[in-house]
VOROLO-132432 format. One record per residue: residue number from 1; residue in three letters; chain; z, x, y of N, C-alpha, C, O in turn. Coordinates in nm, 4 decimals. Each point is the difference from the previous one (the first is absolute). Layout:
BEGIN
SITE   i  aa ch      nc3      nc1      nc2     cac3     cac1     cac2      cc3      cc1      cc2      oc3      oc1      oc2
SITE NUM ALA  A        Z        X        Y        Z        X        Y        Z        X        Y        Z        X        Y
...
! end
This chain:
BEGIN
SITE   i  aa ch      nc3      nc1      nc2     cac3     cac1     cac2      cc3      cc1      cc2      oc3      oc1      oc2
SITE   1 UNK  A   1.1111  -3.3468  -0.9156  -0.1294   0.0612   0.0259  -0.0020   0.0493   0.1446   0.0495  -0.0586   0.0962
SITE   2 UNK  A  -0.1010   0.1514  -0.0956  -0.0100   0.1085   0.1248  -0.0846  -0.0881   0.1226  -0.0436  -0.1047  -0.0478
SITE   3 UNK  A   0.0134   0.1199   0.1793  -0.0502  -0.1209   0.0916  -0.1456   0.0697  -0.0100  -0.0967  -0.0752   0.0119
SITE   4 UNK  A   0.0730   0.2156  -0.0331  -0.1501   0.0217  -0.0371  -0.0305  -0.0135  -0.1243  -0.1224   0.0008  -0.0138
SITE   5 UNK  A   0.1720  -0.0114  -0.0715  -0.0386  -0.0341  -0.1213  -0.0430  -0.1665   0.0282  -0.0994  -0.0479  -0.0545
SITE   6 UNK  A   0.1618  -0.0087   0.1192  -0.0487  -0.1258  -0.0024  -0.1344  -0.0198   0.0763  -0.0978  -0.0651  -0.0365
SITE   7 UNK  A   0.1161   0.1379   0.1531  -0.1737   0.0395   0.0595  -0.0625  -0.0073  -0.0637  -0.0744  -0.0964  -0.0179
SITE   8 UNK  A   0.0801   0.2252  -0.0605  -0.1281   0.0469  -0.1062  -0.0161  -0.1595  -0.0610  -0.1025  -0.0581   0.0358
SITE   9 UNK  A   0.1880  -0.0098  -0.1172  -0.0435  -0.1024  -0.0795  -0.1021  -0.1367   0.0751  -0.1033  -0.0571  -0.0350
SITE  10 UNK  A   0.1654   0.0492   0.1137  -0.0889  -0.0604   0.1282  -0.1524   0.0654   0.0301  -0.1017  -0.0462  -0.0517
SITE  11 UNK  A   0.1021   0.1201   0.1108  -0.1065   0.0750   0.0097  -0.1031  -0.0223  -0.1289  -0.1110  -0.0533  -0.0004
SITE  12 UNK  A   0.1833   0.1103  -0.1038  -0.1194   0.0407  -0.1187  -0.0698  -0.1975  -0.0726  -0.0909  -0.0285  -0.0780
SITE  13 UNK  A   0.1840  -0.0528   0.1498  -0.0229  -0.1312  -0.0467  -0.0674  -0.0574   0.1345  -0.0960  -0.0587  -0.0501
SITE  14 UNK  A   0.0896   0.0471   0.1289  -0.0615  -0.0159   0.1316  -0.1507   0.0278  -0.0121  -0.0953  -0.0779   0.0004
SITE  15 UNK  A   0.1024   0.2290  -0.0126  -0.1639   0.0239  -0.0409  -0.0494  -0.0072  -0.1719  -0.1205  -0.0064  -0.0243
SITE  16 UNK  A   0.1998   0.0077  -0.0652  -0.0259  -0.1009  -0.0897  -0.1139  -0.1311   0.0219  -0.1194   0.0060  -0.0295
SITE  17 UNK  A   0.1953  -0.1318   0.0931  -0.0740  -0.0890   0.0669  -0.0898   0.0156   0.0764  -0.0957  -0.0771  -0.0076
SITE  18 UNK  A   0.0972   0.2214   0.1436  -0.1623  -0.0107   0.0898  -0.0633   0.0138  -0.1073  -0.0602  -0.1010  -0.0364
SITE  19 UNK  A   0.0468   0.2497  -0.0700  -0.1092  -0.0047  -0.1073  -0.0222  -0.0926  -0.0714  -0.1195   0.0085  -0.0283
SITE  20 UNK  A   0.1669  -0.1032  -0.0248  -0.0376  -0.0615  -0.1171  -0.0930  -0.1200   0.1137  -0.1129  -0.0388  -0.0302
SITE  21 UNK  A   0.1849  -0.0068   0.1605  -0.0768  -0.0604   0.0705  -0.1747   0.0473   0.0404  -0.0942  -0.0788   0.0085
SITE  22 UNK  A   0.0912   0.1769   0.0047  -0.1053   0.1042   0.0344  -0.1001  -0.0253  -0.1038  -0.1008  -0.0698   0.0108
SITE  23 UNK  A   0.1513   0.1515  -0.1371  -0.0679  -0.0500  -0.1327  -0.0698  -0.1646  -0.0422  -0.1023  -0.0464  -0.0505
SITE  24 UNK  A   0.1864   0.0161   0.0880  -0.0324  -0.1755  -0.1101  -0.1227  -0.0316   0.0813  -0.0500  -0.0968  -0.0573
SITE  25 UNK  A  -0.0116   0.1229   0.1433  -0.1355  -0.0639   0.0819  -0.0977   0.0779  -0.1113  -0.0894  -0.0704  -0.0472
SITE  26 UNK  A   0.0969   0.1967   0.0047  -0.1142   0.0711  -0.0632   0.0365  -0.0395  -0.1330  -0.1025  -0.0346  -0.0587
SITE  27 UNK  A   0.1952   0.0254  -0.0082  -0.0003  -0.0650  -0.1054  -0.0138  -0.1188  -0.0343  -0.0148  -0.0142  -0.1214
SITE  28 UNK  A   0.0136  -0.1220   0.2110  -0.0331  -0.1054   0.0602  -0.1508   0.0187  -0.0572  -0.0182  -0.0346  -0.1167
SITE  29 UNK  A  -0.0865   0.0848   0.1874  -0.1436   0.0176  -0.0284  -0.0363   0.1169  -0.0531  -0.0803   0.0640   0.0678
SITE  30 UNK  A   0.1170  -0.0141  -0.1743  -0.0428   0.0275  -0.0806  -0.1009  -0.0977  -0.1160   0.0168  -0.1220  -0.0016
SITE  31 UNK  A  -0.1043   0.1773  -0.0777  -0.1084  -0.0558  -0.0472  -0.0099   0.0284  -0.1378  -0.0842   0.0622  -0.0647
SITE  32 UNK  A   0.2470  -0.1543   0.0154  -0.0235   0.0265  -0.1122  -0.0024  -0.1949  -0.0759   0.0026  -0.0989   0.0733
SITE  33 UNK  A  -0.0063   0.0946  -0.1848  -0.0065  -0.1105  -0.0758   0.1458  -0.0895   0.0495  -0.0298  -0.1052   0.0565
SITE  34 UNK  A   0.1458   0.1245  -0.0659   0.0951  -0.0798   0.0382   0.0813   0.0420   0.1414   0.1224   0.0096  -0.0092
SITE  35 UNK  A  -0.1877   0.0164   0.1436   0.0759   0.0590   0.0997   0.1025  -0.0608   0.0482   0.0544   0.0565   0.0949
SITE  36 UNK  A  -0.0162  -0.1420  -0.1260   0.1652  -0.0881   0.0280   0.1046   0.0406  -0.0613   0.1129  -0.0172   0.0460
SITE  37 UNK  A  -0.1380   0.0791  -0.1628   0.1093   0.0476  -0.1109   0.0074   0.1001   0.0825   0.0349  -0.0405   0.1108
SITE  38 UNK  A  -0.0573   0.1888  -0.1153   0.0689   0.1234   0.1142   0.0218  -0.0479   0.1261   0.1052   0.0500   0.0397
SITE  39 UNK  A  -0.1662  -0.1423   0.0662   0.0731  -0.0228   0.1275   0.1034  -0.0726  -0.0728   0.0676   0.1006  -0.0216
SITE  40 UNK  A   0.0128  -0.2122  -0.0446   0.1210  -0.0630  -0.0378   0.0659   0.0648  -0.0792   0.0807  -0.0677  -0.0636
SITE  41 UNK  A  -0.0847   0.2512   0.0256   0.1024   0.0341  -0.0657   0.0321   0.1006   0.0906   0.1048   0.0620  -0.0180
SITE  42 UNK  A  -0.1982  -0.0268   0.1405   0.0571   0.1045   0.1052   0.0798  -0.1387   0.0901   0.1132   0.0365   0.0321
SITE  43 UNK  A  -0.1263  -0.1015  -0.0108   0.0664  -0.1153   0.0887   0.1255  -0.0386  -0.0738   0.1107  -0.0239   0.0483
SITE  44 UNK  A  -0.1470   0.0224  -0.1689   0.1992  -0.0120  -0.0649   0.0657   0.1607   0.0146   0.1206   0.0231   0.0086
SITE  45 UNK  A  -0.2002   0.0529  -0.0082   0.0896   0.1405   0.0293   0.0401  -0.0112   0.1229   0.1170   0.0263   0.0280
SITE  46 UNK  A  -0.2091  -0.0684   0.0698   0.0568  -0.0029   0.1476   0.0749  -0.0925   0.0517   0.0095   0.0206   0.1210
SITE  47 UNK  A   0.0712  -0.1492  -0.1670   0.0422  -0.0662  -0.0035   0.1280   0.0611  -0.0350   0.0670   0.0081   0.1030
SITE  48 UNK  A   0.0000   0.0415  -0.2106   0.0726   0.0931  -0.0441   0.0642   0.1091   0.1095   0.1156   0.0008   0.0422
SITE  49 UNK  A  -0.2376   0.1019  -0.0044   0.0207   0.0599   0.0952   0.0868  -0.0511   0.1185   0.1140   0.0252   0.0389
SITE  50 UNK  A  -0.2217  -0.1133   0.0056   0.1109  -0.0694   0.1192   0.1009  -0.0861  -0.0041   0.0450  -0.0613   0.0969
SITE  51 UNK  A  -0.0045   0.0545  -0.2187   0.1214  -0.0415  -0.0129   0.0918   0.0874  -0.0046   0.1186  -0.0104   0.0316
SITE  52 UNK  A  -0.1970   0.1294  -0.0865   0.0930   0.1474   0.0269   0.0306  -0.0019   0.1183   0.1159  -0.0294   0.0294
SITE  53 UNK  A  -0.2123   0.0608   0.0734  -0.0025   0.0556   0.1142   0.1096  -0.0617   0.0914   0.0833   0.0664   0.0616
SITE  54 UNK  A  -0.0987  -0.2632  -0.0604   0.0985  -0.0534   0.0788   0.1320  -0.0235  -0.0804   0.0765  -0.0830   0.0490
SITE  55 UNK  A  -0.0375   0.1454  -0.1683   0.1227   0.0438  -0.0240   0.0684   0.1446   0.0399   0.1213   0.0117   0.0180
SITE  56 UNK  A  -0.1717   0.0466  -0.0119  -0.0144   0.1213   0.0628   0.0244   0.0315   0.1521   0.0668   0.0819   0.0630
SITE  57 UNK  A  -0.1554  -0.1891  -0.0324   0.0382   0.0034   0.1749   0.1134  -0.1086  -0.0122   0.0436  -0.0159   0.1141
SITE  58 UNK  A  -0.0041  -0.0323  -0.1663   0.1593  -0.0615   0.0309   0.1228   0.0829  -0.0315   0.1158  -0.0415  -0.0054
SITE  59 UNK  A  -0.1555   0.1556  -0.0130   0.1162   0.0770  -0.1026  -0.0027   0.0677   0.1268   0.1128   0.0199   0.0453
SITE  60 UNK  A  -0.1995   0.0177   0.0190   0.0003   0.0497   0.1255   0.0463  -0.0149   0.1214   0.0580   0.0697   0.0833
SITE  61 UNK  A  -0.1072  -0.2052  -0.0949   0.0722  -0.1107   0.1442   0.1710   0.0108  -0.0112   0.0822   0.0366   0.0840
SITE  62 UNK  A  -0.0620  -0.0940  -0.2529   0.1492   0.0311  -0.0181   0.0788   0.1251   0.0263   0.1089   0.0089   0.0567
SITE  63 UNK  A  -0.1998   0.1065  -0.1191   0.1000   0.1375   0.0641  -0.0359   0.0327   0.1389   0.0073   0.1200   0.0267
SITE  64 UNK  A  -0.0421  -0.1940   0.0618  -0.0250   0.0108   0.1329  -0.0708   0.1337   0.0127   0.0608   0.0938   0.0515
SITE  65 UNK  A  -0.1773  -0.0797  -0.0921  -0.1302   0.0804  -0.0174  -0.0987  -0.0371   0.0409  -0.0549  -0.0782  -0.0777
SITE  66 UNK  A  -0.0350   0.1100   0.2291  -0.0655  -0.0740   0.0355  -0.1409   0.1213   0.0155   0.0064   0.1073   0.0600
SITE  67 UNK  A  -0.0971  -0.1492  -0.1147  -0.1341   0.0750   0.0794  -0.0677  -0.0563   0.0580  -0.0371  -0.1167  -0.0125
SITE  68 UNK  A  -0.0040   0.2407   0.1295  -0.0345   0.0271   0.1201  -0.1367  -0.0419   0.0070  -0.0498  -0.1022   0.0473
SITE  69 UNK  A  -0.0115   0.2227  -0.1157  -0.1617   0.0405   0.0278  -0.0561   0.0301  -0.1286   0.0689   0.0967  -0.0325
SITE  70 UNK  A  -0.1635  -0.1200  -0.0786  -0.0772  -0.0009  -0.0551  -0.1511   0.0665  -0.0138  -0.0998  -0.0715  -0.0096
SITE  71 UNK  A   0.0948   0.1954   0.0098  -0.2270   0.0004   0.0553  -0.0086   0.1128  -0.0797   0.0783   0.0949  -0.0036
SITE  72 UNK  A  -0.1951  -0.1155  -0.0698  -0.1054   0.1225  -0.0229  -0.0733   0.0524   0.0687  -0.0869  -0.0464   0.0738
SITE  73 UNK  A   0.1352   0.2064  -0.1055  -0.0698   0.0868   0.1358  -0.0584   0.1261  -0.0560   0.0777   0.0897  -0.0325
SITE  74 UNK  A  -0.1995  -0.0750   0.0189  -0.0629   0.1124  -0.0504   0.0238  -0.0040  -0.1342   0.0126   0.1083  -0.0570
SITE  75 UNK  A  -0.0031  -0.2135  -0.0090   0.0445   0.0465  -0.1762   0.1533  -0.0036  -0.0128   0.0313   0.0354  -0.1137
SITE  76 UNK  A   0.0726  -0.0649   0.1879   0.1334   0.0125  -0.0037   0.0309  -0.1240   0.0060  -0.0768  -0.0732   0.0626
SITE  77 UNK  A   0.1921   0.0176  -0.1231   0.0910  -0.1242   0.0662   0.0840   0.0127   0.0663   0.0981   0.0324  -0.0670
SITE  78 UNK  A  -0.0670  -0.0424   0.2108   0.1426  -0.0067   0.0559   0.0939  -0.1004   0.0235  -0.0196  -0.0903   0.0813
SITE  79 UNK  A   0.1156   0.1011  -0.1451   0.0679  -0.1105   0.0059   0.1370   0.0015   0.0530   0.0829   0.0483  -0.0772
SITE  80 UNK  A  -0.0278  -0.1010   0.2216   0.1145  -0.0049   0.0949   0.0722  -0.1079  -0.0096  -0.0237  -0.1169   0.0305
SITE  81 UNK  A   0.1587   0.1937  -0.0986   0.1067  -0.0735  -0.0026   0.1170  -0.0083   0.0536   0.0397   0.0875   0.0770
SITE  82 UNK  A   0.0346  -0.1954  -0.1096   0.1611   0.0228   0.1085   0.1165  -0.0435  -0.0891  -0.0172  -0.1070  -0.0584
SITE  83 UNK  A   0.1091   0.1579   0.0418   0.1234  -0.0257  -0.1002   0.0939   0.0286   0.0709   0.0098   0.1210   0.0200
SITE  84 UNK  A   0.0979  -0.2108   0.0485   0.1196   0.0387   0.0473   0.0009   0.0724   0.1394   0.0851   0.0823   0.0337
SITE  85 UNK  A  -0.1959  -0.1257   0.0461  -0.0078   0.0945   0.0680  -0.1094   0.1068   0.0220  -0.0595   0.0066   0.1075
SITE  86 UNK  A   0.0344   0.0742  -0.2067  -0.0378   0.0792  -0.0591  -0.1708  -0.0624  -0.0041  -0.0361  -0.0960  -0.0681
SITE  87 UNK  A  -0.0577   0.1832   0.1646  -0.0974   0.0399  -0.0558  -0.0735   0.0846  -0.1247   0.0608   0.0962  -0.0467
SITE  88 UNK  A  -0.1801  -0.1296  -0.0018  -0.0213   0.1383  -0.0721  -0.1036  -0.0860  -0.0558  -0.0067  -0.1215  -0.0182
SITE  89 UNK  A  -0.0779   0.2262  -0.0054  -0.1803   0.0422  -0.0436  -0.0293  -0.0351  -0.0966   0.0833  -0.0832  -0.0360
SITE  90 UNK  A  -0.1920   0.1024  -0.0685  -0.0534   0.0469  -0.1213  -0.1051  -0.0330  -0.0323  -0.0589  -0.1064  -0.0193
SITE  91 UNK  A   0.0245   0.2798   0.0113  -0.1648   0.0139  -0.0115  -0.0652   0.0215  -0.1597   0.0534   0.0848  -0.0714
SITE  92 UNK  A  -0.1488  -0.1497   0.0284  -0.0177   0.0323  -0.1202  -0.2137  -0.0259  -0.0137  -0.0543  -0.1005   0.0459
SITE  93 UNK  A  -0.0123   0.1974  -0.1055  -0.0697   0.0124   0.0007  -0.1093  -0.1172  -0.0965   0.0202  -0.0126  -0.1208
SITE  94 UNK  A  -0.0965  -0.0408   0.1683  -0.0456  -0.1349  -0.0499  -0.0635   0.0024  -0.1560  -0.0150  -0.1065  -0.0598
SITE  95 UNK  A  -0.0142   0.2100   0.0099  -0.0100   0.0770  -0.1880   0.1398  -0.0451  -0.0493   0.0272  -0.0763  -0.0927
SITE  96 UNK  A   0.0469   0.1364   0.1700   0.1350  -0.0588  -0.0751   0.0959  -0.0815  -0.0194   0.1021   0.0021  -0.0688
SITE  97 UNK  A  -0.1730  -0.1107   0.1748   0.0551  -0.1256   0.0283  -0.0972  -0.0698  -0.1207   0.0598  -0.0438  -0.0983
SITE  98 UNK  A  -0.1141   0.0395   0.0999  -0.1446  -0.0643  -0.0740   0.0796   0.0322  -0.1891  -0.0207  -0.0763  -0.0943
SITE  99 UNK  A   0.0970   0.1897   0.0874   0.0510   0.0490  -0.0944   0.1102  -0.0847  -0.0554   0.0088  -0.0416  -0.1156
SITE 100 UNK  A   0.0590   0.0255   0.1973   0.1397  -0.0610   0.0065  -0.0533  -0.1433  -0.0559   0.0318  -0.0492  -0.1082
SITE 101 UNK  A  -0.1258  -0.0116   0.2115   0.0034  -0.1582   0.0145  -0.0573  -0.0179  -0.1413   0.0424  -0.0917  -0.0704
SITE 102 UNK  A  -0.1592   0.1953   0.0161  -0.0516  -0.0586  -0.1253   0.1645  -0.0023  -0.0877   0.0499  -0.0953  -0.0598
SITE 103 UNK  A  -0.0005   0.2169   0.0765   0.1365  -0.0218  -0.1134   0.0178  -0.1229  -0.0189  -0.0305  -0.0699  -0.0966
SITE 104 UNK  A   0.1199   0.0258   0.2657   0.0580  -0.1596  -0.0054  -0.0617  -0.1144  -0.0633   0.0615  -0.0900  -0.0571
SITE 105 UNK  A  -0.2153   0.1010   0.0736  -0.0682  -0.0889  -0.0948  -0.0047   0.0232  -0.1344  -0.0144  -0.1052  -0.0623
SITE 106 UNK  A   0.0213   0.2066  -0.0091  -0.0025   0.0167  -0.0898   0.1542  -0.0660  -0.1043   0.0085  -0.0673  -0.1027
SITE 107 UNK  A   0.0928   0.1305   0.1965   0.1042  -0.1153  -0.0550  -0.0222  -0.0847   0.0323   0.0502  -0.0519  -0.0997
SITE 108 UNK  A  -0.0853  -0.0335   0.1561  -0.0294  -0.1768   0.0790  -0.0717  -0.0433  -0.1756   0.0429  -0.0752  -0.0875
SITE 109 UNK  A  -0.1430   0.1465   0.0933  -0.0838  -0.0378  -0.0823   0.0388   0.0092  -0.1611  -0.0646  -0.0678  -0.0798
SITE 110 UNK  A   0.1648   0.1479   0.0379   0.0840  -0.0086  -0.1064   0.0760  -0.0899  -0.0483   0.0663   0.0229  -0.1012
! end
């Protein structure tokens, strides 16, 4: 596997977890008849997730792939990395990150 391909997988599982973290407070209080059942089946998805995520970042550590910098800026993600030396970027617009990460859940959730 390519060392940005492994980014991307990182990345799209990383914020995987901020969202589902983000989420579970409003689904938490929601006002319906059993509100424990949807917060404990988004909490086993996210559980999952981050088990993705810190497998993922070990695959990283191992191919000596380290990132830098992390931030949303105007609607963008930038994300700075280093491989071998080797700097390098990648910008991706936060619609289509949001795109990606539902994918990954969607297999998670299969």
């Amino acid at each position: 596997m390519e060392p940005i391909d492994r980014v991307w997988t990182w990345i799209t599982w990383h914020h995987a977890v901020e969202y589902i973290k983000q989420d579970l407070p409003h689904v938490e209080s929601m006002d319906i008849r059993f509100p424990f059942y949807p917060g404990w089946i988004l909490r086993q998805i996210g559980s999952k997730a981050y088990a993705k995520e810190q497998e993922t970042a070990k695959e990283l550590k191992a191919n000596g792939i380290r990132i830098m910098k992390v931030k949303i800026d105007q609607g963008e993600l930038l994300v700075v990395w280093t491989y071998r030396g080797n700097t390098d970027m990648i910008r991706i617009h936060e619609k289509e990150l949001r795109v990606k990460v539902q994918a990954k859940i969607d297999v998670l959730v299969k």
